[in-house]
C-alpha positions as CSV (number, residue, x, y, z in Angstrom):
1,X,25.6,29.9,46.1
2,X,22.4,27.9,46.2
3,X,20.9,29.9,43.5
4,X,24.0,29.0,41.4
5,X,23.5,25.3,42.3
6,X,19.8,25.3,41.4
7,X,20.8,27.1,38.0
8,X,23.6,24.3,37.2
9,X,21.1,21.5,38.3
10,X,18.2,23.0,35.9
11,X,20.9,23.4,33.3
12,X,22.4,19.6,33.3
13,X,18.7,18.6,33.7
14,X,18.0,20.6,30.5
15,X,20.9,19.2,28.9
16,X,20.5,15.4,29.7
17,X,16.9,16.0,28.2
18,X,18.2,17.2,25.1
19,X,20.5,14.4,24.6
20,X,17.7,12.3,25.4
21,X,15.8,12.9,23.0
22,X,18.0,13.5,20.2
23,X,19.3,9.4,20.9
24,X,15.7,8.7,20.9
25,X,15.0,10.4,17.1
26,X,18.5,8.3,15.8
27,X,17.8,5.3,17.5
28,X,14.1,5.3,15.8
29,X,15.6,6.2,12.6
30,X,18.4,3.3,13.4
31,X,15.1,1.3,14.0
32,X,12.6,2.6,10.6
33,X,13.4,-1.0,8.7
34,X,10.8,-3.2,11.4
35,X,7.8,-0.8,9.6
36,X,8.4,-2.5,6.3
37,X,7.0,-0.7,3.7
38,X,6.8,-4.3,1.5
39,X,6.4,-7.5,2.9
40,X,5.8,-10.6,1.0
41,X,2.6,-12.9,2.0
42,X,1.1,-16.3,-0.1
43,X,-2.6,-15.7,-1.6
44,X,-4.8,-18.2,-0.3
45,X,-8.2,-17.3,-1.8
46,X,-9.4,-14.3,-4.7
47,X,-12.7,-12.5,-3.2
48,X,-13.0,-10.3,-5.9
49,X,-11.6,-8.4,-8.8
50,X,-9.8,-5.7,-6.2
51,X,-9.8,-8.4,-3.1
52,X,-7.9,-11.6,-2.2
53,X,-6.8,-13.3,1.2
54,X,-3.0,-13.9,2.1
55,X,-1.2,-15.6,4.2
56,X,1.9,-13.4,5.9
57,X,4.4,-15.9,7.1
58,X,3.9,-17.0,10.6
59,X,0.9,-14.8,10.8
60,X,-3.0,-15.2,10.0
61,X,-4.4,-14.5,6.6
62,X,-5.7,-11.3,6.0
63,X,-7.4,-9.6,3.0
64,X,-5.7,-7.3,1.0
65,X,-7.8,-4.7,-0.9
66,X,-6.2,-3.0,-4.2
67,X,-5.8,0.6,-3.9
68,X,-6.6,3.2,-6.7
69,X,-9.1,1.2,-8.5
70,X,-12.1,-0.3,-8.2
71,X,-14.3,-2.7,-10.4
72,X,-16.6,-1.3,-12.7
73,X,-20.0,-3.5,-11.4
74,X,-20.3,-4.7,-14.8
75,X,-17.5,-6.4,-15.1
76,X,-17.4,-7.7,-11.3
77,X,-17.2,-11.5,-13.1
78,X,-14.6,-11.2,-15.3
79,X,-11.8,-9.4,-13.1
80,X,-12.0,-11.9,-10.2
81,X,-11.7,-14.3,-13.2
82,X,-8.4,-11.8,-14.4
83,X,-7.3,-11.5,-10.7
84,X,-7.7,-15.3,-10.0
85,X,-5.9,-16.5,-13.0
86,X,-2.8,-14.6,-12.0
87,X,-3.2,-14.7,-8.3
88,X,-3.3,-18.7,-7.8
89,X,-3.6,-20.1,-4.5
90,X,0.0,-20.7,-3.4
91,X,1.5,-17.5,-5.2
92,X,4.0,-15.4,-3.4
93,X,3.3,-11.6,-3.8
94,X,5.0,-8.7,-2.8
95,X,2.4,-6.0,-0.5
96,X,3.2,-2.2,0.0
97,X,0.6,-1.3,2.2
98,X,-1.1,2.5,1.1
99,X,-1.1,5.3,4.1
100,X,-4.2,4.0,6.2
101,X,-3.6,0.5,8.1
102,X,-7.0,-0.9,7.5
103,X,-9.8,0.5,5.4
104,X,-13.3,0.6,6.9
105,X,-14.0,-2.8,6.1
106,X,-11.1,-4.1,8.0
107,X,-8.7,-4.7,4.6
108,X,-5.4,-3.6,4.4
109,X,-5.4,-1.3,1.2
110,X,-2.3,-2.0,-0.8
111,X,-0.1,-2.1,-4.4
112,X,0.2,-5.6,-4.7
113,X,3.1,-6.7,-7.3
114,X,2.9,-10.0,-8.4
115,X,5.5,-12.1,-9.6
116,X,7.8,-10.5,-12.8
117,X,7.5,-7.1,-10.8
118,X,4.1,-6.0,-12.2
119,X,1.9,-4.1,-10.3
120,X,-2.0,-5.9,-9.8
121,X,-3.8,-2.7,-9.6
122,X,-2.2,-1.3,-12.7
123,X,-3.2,-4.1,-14.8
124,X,-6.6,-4.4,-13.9
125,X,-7.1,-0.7,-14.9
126,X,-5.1,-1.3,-18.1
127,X,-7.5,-4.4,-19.0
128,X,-10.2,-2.3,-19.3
129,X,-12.0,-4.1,-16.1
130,X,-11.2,-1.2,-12.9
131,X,-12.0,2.5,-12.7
132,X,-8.9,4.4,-11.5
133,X,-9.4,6.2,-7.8
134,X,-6.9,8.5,-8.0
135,X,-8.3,10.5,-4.5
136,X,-7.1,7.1,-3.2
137,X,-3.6,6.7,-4.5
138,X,-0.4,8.1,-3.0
139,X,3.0,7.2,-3.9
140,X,1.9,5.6,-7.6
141,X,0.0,8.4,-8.5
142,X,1.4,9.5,-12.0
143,X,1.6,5.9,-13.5
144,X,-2.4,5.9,-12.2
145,X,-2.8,9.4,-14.2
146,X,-1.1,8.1,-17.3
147,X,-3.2,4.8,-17.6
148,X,-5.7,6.9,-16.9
149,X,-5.0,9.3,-19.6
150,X,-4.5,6.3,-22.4
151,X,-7.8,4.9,-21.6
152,X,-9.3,7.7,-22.2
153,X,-7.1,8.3,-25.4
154,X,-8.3,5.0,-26.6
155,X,-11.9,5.7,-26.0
156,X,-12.0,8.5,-28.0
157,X,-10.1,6.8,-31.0
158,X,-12.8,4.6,-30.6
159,X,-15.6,6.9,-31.0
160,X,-13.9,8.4,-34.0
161,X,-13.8,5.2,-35.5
C-alpha cells in the first residue's frame, strides 16, 4: 500500500509539473506583445551619419545606432548633414531594435523608419554616403543585398562610361 501511495504522489507531482509549465509557455506567449519589436521615440539630437539621440516617451534619451551600414569616413560630413535634414529635432520615428540590446558602445542598434514608412539605413546606403554591413543585418537582409547589388551595378556602368 505505501509503495502504491508514494507512486500516485510522484505521479500527481509529475503531473502538476507538467501543467505548470505548459501554463507557463502560453501565458509567456499570451504575454510576447510587452517585448515590442517597434516602439516609437522623438529624435532629439543627430550625432552622426548612422547615430542620433531619442527620446522614448516617459523614458531617457538614448542613442540609436543604424544597423547594416556604416559611413564611408569620407563622407562622415555630408550624411549627418543627410541624416539631420530628415531627422529634425522633434520628429517621431518608428525603432525595431536588431538582435543584440546594446552594441559595445552602449547604442541600441536598430532599423529606424522615419516618417512615410522609409527605412533610414536603406537610404543612406542608396545615397551613395554608407557602406552596407550585411554580417550585421538580420531580418532586412535581402533589401540590404539588392541595394547592395545596384550600387555596384551602377559603379560599373560608370566605369564603362
Amino acid at each position: 500500500m505505501k509503495y502504491r501511495l508514494k507512486s500516485l504522489i510522484i505521479l500527481i507531482t509529475g503531473l502538476l509539473l507538467i501543467s505548470a509549465c505548459s501554463q507557463y509557455k502560453e501565458v509567456s506567449e499570451d504575454l510576447a506583445f510587452l517585448t515590442p519589436d517597434k516602439f516609437l521615440c522623438t529624435v532629439m539630437q543627430v550625432k552622426s551619419g548612422d547615430t542620433f539621440l531619442c527620446q522614448m516617451s516617459g523614458l531617457d534619451n538614448e542613442n540609436i545606432k543604424l544597423i547594416g551600414v556604416s559611413i564611408y569616413p569620407d563622407k562622415q560630413k555630408e550624411a549627418k548633414e543627410y541624416a539631420k535634414s530628415i531627422l529634425k529635432r522633434g520628429t517621431l520615428v518608428n525603432i525595431e531594435p536588431g538582435n543584440d540590446i546594446r552594441d559595445s558602445h552602449g547604442n541600441i542598434p536598430a532599423y529606424v523608419f522615419v516618417p512615410g514608412g522609409k527605412m533610414l539605413n536603406i537610404m543612406l546606403a542608396k545615397k551613395g554616403l554608407a557602406e552596407i554591413s550585411i554580417e550585421e543585418i538580420g531580418k532586412y537582409k535581402s533589401s540590404f543585398i539588392e541595394i547592395q547589388q545596384n550600387t555596384q551595378i551602377e559603379i560599373i556602368n560608370e566605369e564603362e562610361d
